[in-house]
C-alpha positions as CSV (number, residue, x, y, z in Angstrom):
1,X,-64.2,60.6,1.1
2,X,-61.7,62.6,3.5
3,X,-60.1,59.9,5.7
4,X,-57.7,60.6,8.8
5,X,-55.3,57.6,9.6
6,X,-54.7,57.5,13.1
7,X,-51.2,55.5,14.1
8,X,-50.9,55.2,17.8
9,X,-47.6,52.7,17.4
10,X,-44.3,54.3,19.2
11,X,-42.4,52.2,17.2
12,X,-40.8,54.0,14.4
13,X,-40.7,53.0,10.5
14,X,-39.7,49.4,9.5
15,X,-39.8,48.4,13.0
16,X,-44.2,48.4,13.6
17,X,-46.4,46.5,12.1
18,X,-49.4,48.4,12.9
19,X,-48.2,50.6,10.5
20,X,-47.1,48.0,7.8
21,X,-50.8,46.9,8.5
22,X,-52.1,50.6,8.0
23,X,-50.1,51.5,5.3
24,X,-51.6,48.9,3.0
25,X,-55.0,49.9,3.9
26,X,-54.5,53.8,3.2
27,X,-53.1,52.6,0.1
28,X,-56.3,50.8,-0.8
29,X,-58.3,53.8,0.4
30,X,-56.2,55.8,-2.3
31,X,-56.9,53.8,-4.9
32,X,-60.8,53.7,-4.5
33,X,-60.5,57.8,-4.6
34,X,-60.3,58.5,-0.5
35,X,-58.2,61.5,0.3
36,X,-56.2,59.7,3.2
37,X,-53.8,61.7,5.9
38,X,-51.4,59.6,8.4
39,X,-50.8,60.8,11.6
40,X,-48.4,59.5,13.8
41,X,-49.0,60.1,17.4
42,X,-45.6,59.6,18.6
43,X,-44.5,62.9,17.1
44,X,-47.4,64.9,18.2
45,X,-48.3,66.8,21.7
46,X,-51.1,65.3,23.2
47,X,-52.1,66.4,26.7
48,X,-54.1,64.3,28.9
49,X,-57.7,65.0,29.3
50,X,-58.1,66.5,32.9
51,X,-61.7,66.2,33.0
52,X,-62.7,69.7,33.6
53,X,-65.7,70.2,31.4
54,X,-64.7,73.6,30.0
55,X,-65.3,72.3,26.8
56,X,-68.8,71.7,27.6
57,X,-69.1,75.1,29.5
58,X,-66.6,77.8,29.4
59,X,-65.6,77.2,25.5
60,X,-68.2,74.5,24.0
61,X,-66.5,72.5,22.1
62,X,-63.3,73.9,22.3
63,X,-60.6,72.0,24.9
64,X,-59.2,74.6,27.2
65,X,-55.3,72.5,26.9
66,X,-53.0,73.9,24.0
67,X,-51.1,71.5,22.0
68,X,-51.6,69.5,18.9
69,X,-54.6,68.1,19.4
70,X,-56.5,71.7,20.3
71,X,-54.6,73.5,17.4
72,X,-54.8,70.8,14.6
73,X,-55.9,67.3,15.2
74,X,-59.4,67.4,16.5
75,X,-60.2,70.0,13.9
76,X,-59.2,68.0,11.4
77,X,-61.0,64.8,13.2
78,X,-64.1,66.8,12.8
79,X,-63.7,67.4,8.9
80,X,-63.1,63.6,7.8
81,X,-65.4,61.1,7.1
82,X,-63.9,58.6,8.1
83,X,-61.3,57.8,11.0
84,X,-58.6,54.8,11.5
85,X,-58.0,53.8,14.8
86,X,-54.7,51.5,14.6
87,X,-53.2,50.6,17.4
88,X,-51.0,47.6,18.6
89,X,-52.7,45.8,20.8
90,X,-51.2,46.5,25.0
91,X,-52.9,44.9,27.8
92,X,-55.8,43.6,25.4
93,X,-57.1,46.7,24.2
94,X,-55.7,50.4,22.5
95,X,-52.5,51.9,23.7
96,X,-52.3,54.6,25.9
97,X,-51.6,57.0,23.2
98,X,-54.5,55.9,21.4
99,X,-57.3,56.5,24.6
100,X,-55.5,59.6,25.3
101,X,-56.5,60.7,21.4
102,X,-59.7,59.3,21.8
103,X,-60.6,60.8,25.0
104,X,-59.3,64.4,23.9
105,X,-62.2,64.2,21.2
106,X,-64.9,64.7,24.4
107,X,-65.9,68.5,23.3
108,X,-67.5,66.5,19.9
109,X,-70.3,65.6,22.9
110,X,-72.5,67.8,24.6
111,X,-73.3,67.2,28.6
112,X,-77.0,66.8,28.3
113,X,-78.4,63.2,29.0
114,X,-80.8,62.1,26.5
115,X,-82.6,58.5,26.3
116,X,-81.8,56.4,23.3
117,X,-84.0,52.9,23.9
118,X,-82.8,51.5,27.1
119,X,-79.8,53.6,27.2
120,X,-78.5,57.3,28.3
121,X,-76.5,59.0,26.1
122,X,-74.8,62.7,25.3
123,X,-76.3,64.7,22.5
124,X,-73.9,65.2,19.4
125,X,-72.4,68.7,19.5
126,X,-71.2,67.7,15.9
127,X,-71.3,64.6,13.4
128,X,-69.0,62.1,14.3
129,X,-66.7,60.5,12.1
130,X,-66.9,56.6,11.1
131,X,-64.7,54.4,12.6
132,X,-62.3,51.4,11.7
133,X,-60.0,50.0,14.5
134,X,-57.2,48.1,13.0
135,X,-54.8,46.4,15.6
136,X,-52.2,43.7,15.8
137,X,-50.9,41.5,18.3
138,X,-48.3,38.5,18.6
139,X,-50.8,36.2,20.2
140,X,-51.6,33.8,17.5
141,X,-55.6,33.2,18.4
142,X,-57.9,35.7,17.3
143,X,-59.7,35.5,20.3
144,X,-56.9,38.1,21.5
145,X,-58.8,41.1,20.3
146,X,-61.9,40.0,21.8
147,X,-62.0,42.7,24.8
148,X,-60.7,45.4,21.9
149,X,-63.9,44.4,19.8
150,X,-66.3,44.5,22.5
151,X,-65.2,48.1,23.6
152,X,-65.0,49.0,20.2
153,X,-68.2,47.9,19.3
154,X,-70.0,49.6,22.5
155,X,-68.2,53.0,22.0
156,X,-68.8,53.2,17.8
157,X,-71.0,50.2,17.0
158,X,-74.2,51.5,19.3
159,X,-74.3,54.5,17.2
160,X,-73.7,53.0,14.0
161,X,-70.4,54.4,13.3
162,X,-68.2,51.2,13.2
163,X,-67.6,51.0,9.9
164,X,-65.1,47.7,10.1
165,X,-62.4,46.2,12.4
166,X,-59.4,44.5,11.3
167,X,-57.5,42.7,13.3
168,X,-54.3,40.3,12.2
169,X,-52.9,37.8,15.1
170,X,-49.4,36.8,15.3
171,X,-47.9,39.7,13.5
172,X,-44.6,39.8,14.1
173,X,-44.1,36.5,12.9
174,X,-44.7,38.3,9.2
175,X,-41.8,40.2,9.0
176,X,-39.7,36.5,8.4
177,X,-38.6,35.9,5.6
178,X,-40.1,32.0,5.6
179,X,-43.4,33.9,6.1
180,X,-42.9,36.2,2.9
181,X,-45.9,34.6,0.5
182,X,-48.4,34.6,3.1
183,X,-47.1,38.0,4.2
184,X,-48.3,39.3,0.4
185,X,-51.3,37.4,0.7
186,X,-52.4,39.3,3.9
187,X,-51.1,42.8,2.7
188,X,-52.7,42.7,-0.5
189,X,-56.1,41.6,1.1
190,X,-55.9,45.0,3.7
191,X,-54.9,46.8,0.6
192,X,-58.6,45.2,-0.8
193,X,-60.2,45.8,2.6
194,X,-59.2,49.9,1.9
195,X,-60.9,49.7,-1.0
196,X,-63.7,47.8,0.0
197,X,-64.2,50.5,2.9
198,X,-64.3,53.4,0.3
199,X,-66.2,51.3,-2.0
200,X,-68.9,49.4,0.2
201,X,-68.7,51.2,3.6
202,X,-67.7,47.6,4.9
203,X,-64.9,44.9,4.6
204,X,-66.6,41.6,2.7
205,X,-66.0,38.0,4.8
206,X,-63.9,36.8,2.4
207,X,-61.3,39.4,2.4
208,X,-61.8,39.3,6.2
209,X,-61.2,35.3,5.9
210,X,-57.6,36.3,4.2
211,X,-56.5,38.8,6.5
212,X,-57.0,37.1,9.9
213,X,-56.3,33.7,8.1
214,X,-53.3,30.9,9.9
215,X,-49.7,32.0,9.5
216,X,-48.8,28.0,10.0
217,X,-49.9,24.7,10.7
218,X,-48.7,24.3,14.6
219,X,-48.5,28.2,16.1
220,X,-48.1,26.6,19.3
221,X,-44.8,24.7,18.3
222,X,-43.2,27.4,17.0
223,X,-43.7,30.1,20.2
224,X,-43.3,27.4,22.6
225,X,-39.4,26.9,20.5
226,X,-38.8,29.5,18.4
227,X,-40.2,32.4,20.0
228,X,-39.2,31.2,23.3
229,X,-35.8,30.8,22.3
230,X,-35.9,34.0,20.9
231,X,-36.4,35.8,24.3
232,X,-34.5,33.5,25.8
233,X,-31.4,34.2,23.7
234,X,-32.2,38.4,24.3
235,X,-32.2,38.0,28.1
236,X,-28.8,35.6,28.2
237,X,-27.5,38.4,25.6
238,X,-29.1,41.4,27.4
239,X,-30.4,42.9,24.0
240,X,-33.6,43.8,23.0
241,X,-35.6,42.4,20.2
242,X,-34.3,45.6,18.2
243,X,-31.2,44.7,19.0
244,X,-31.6,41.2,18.0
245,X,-32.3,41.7,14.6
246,X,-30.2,44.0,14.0
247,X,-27.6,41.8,14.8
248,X,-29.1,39.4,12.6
249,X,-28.8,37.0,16.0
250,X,-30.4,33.4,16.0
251,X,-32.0,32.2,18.7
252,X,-30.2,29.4,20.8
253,X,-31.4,26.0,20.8
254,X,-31.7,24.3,24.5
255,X,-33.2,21.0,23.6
256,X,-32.9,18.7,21.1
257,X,-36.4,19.6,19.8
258,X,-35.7,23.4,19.9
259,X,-32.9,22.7,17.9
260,X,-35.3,20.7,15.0
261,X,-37.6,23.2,15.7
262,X,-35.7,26.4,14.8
263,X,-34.4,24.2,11.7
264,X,-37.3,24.0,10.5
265,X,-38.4,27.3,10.6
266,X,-35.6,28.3,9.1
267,X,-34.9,26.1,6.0
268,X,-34.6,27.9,3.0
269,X,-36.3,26.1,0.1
270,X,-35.3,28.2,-2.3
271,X,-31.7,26.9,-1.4
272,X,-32.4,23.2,-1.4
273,X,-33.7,23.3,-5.1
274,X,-32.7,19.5,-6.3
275,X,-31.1,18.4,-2.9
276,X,-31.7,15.0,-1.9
277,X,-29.9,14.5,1.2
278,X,-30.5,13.3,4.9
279,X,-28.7,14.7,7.9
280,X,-27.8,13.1,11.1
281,X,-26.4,14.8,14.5
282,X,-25.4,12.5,17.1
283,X,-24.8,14.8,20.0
284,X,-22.5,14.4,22.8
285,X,-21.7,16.3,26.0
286,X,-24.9,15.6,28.6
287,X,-27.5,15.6,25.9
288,X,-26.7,11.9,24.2
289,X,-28.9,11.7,21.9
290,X,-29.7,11.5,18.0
291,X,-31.4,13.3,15.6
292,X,-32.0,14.0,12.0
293,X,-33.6,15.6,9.0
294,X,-34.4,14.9,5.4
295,X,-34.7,17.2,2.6
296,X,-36.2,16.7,-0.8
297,X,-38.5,18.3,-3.1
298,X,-37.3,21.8,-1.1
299,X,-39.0,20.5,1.6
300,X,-37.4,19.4,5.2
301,X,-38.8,17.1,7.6
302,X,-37.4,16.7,11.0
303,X,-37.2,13.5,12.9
304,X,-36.0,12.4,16.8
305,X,-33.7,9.0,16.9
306,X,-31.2,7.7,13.8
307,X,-32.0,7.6,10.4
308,X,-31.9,4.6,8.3
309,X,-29.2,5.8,5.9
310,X,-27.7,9.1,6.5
311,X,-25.9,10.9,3.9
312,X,-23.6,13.0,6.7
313,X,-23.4,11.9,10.2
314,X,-22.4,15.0,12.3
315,X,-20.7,14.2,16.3
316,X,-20.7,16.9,18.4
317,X,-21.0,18.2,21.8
318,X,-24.9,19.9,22.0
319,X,-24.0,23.1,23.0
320,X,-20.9,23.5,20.7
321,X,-22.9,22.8,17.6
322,X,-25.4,25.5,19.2
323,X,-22.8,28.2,19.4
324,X,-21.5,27.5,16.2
325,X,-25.1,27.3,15.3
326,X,-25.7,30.6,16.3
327,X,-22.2,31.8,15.0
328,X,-20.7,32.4,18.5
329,X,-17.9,29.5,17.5
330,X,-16.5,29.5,13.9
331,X,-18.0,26.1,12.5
332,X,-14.9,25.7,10.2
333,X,-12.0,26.2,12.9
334,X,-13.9,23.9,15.4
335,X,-13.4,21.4,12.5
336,X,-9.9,22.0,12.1
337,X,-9.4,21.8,15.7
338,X,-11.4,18.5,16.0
339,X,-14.0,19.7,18.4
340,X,-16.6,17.9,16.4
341,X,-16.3,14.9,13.5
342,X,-18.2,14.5,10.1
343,X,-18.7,11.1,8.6
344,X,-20.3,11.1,5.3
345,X,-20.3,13.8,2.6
346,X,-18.5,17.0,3.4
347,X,-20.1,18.8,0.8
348,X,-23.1,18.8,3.2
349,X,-21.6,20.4,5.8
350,X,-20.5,23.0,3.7
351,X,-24.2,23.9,2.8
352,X,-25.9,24.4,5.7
353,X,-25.4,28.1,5.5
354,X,-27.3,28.4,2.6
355,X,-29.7,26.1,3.8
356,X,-30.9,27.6,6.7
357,X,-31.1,31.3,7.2
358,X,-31.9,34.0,10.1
């Protein structure tokens, strides 16, 4: 099978998960004996279709416009069997880079109308490829693709050449390192749906079931604190999400519940091992209040109000436990200075950065 791996993303390497997404699946393509070639729009010349029919006149099937797509990618279009369409997901459907690839492949039709059932249609010039359309999204309902599936499905599926979509929900969420297992779980299942493709000429339900399968328990929680504060923090910064990371920024608790919230999400099991311990924050400076958390077993659990018997009772003005939080105050020299007061075990304090991660 000759396959051509269409990557509409403009993002470049490391930074798109479309790609991470389509890399696994070429790599499963490989493996069931495809030959597979990746192109990535965003380095390519692609004109806009201007609509002027000379390819259906003047030079059938030839498009009259010179750049990449005339002089290399449609001909090579026309030679695979099978085409990957995968495309982050903009304004609930393909990319513009993506409909301008897809529209340039016009001179594959011929002009004349022809009945099919109930339905008018333009003649094949030449065989049309099969189809998968890939996409992600950071939405985390699947329902997010649903006006993707139904164009897809009208353009390809009518004419039987939609050989599978695959479509994976809150995808940027992936790349965290708390998200790492379930990460593998959904890579190596696109690696499997590759295969499958090659294989069976379709993805099977249960590999499906994997791939579009819940990141966590309470998706809603985390955007409405985590990813909110995320954006939040890039607007008061004035960087971009790029930026961010780079940075290896934390986003900025605003509420007591963000702040449990982002905790949370963060804890590093790994870290906690054998660590029985409960903290407690009672926080000072317009946002009186008390909280805590509890770890054992590597797991955390969060909690509003006092605990019964804390372990390390931290006092501190909200937003100078955020900053130092998200490192903008040095955590030890607020100490020292007496900005803040621990009652309790000290050695507590000292492993929260191990604790909790980016």
């Amino acid at each position: 099978m000759k396959v051509l791996a269409i990557n509409s993303s403009a993002r470049p390497e490391g930074q798109t998960k479309t790609k991470m997404m389509l890399d696994r699946l070429v790599e499963g393509m490989r493996k069931a004996g495809a030959g597979v070639e990746v192109v990535d729009l965003r380095k390519k010349d692609i004109k806009f279709c201007i609509g002027c029919y000379t390819c259906w006149t003047k030079t059938p099937g030839m498009c009259i416009l010179r750049d990449d797509m005339t002089a290399e990618l449609f001909p090579k279009w026309l030679a695979s069997d099978l085409v990957v369409y995968a495309s982050p997901l903009f304004h609930f459907t393909i990319n513009a880079q993506m409909k301008t690839f897809i529209e340039r492949t016009l001179p594959v039709l011929q002009p004349f109308f022809e009945k099919k059932g109930e339905e008018t249609v333009h003649p094949w010039r030449h065989r049309h490829p099969r189809v998968v359309m890939l996409s992600v999204c950071g939405f985390p309902e699947l329902s997010a693709f649903d006006q993707l599936s139904s164009w897809a499905r009208y353009v390809f599926g009518r004419s039987g050449l939609l050989a599978a979509e695959i479509y994976r929900p809150m995808a940027e969420v992936m790349a965290q390192p708390q998200m790492k297992a379930k990460a593998v779980e959904i890579f190596d299942a696109v690696e499997m749906a590759g295969r499958e493709i090659v294989e069976n000429g379709f993805v099977s339900p249960g590999t499906m079931a994997v791939i579009t399968q819940d990141l966590m328990d309470d998706p809603e929680c985390f955007l409405q604190h985590s990813g909110n504060l995320m954006w939040k923090t890039c607007i008061e910064e004035k960087v971009t999400p790029k930026e961010f990371a780079e940075r290896n920024m934390l986003p900025r608790p605003d509420s007591v519940e963000g702040y449990l919230n982002v905790l949370s999400f963060g804890f590093n099991a790994a870290a906690a091992k054998d660590l029985k311990a409960v903290y407690q924050f009672a926080f000072t400076g317009g946002k009186e209040t008390t909280c805590h958390f509890s770890i054992a077993g590597g797991k955390i659990r969060t909690a509003s109000g006092p605990a019964e018997k804390p372990d390390i009772t931290i006092t501190a003005p909200f937003d100078l436990w955020m900053d130092i939080m998200t490192k903008k105050a040095d955590g030890q020299q607020m100490f020292l200075e007496q900005k803040y007061a621990v009652q309790g075990d000290l050695n507590l304090l000292l492993r929260m950065n191990e604790l909790f991660g980016a």
